[in-house]
Each structure stands twice: as structure tokens, then as C-alpha cells.
N, C-alpha and C positions, 0 to 999 in steps of 0.2 A: 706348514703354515695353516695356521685355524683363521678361517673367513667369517664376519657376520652373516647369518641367513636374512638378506635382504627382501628376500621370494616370499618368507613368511607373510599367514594371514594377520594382517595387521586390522583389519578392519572390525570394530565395535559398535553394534548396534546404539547410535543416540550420542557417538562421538565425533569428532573430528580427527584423524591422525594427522600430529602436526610434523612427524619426523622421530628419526632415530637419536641416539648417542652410545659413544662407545667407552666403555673403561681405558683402554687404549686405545693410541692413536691409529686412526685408519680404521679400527676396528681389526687388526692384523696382530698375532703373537706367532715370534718363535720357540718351537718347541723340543726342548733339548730330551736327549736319549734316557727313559726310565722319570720321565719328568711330567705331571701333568698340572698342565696352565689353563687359567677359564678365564674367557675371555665375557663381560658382561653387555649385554645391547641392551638400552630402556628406549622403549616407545614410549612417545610423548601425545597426550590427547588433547584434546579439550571438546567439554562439555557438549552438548545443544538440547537448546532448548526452546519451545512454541513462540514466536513472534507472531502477533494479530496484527493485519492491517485495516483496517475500517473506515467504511463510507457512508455516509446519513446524507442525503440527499433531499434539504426538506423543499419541495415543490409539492403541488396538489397534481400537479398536473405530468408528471416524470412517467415516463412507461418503464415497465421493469423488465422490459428487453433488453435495455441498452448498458454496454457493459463498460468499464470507467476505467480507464489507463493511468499506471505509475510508472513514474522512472526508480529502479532500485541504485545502492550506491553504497561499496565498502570504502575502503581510503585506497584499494587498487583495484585495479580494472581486474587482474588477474582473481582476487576476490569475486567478487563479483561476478565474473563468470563462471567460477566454480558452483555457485549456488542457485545462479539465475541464468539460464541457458538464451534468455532473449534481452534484448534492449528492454523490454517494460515488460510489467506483466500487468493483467487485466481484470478487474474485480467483476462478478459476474450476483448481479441482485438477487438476494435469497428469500428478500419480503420486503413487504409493504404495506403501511398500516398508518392512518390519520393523516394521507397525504405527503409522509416519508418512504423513503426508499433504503433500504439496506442491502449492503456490499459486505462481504468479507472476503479474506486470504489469510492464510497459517500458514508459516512457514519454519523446517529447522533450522536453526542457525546457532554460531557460538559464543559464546559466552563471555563478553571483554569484548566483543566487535563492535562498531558502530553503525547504524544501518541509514543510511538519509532516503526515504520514501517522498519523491517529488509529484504529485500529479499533473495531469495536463492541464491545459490551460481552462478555466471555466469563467469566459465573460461575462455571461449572465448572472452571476451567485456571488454572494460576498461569503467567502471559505474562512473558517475556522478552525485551527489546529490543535488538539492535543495530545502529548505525550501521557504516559503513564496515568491518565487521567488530569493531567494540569496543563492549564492551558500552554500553548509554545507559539513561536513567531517560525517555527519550521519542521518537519518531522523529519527531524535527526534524534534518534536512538539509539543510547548507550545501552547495550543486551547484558541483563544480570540474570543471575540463577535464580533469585526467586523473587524477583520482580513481574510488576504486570506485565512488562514489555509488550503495549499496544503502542500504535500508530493510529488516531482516529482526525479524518478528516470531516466536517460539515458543510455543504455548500449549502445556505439559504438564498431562494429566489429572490432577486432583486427585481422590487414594484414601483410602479409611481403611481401617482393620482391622475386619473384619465375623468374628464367631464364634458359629457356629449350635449352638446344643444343644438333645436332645428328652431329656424326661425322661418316666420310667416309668408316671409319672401318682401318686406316693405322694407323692411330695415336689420340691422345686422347688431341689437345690442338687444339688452333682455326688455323691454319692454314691448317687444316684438316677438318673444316666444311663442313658436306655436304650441299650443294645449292640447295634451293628449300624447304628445311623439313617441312611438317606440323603436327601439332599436336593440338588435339583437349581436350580443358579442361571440366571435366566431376566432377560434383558435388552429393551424396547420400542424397537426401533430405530424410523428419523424416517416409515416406512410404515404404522408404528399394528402392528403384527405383532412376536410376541416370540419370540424367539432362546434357544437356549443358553447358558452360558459357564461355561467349563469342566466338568470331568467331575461325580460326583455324589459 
């Protein structure tokens, strides 16, 4: 009997190996006296190729310490762990520039897969999602060969209108303002220590 060599290096730099196949069943021929038989094995690949995740983070006031959690996601868990060895993985800020903050991750993956990149929750920020560069209602990505295949998210800081007044102590409506008041706005950044912002 002639065996498939299953031992073989199967492994291709920038592929995936998805499995064998056999000419014959089992991959098993018999092989009669002055007779010779070939038995064929195809390895089956697929692709991989750069997946970008992306994080814009537009605050003024954001430190670029702080590192930004996803949940990753194929259509099986077994997926999924094959490529992504933890429950999330973690975007770590690479610059910051006009009060934005930027995040990236690269990653290989293949080609036909679908990727759903979830992040954690961000109360403060109304988040914005786009795929391939167009906008989405979720970063779920279809991975093609020569696609952009980004994932970008944007969290802008959500503000409201704050209007401070001191009154003279007579009365409590503005014609009782006192003249002159200043007051200074102070912020607890994520070191427990409170900051400025803006003048008074």
C-alpha cells in the first residue's frame, strides 16, 4: 500500500492551508506485482492578506496612553481563535495631531472570510463606522484580495453648552449678576490629577 505523506511541509509563507485531497479514496492504492500506481495529494490554500483596524479618536483632550479594545469575530469561534489568540485585541495610539488620537492594527488573514471588529463600549463619543472607506452601521468585513480591507472607527467627544453665572447674593436672576466673575474650568485627567481648560 502507497500512503499520502500527511507529515509533509505544508505550510506557505502568506497562505492559509486549508486541507488536503486525494486522487483516491483514503488517499490508499493497491499496488500489484511489476505495476506502478501514483497516487495524487493537492493541498488546498487560501490567500492572506493585510486587514487594517482603525481608530480616530477626536477629543482635545484624549492621552495617548490609553490603549482601545476590540472584540474580533469569524463566523466560528474555532476561526477565530486560530488567528486571534485572546478574546480582544487592543489598539495601542501611534499619534496625535489637532486634538486627534490614532490607533492602528494589521493583521493576516484570508481572503473570502468575514471579519466583524466590535469595540468596547464608549459612552462619552458618538462613534462612526466605516468599512472600505464607506460609511457602515457595523465593522463587519468581507476580506478581498485587492481591496482596501480597513476597519475604521471614529469616536467624537460628545459636548454640551455649559453657562456659568455668579450672582451678587440679592437675588438669583440675571439682573443680579455679579460683574467681574471669574472662574476657572478644571478637568481629572485618567492620573487622578486635575488640569486646566481653557482660560478663566
Amino acid at each position: 500500500e502507497v500512503l499520502g505523506d500527511n507529515n509533509a511541509n505544508v505550510n506557505i509563507v502568506g497562505y492559509r492551508f486549508d486541507g488536503e485531497t486525494y486522487s483516491m479514496t483514503g488517499g490508499v492504492a493497491t499496488v500489484q506485482s511489476n505495476q506502478t500506481t501514483t497516487v495524487e495529494i493537492t493541498n488546498k490554500y487560501t490567500k492572506l492578506v493585510k486587514v487594517t483596524v482603525i481608530k480616530i479618536l477626536d477629543d482635545p483632550y484624549a492621552e495617548t496612553g490609553e490603549e482601545f479594545e476590540f472584540t474580533p469575530a469569524f463566523d466560528t469561534s474555532e476561526h477565530t481563535s486560530e488567528f486571534f489568540t485572546d478574546e480582544t485585541f487592543k489598539l495601542v495610539p501611534t499619534a496625535q495631531e489637532s486634538g486627534a488620537v490614532l490607533a492602528t492594527a494589521e493583521f493576516d488573514l484570508p481572503v473570502g472570510w468575514t471579519l466583524t471588529a466590535t469595540e468596547a463600549d464608549e459612552e462619552l463619543y458618538d462613534t462612526t463606522i466605516k468599512v472600505n472607506g464607506e460609511t457602515a452601521n457595523s465593522g463587519e468585513l468581507e476580506i478581498t484580495e485587492n481591496g482596501l480591507n480597513t476597519i475604521e472607527f471614529t469616536n467624537t467627544r460628545k459636548t454640551v453648552t455649559l453657562t456659568l453665572k455668579k450672582y451678587d447674593g440679592k437675588a438669583e436672576d440675571d439682573s443680579h449678576l455679579l460683574p467681574g466673575a471669574e472662574f476657572t474650568l478644571m478637568r481629572k485627567n485618567a492620573s487622578g490629577t486635575w488640569e486646566a481648560i481653557g482660560g478663566t
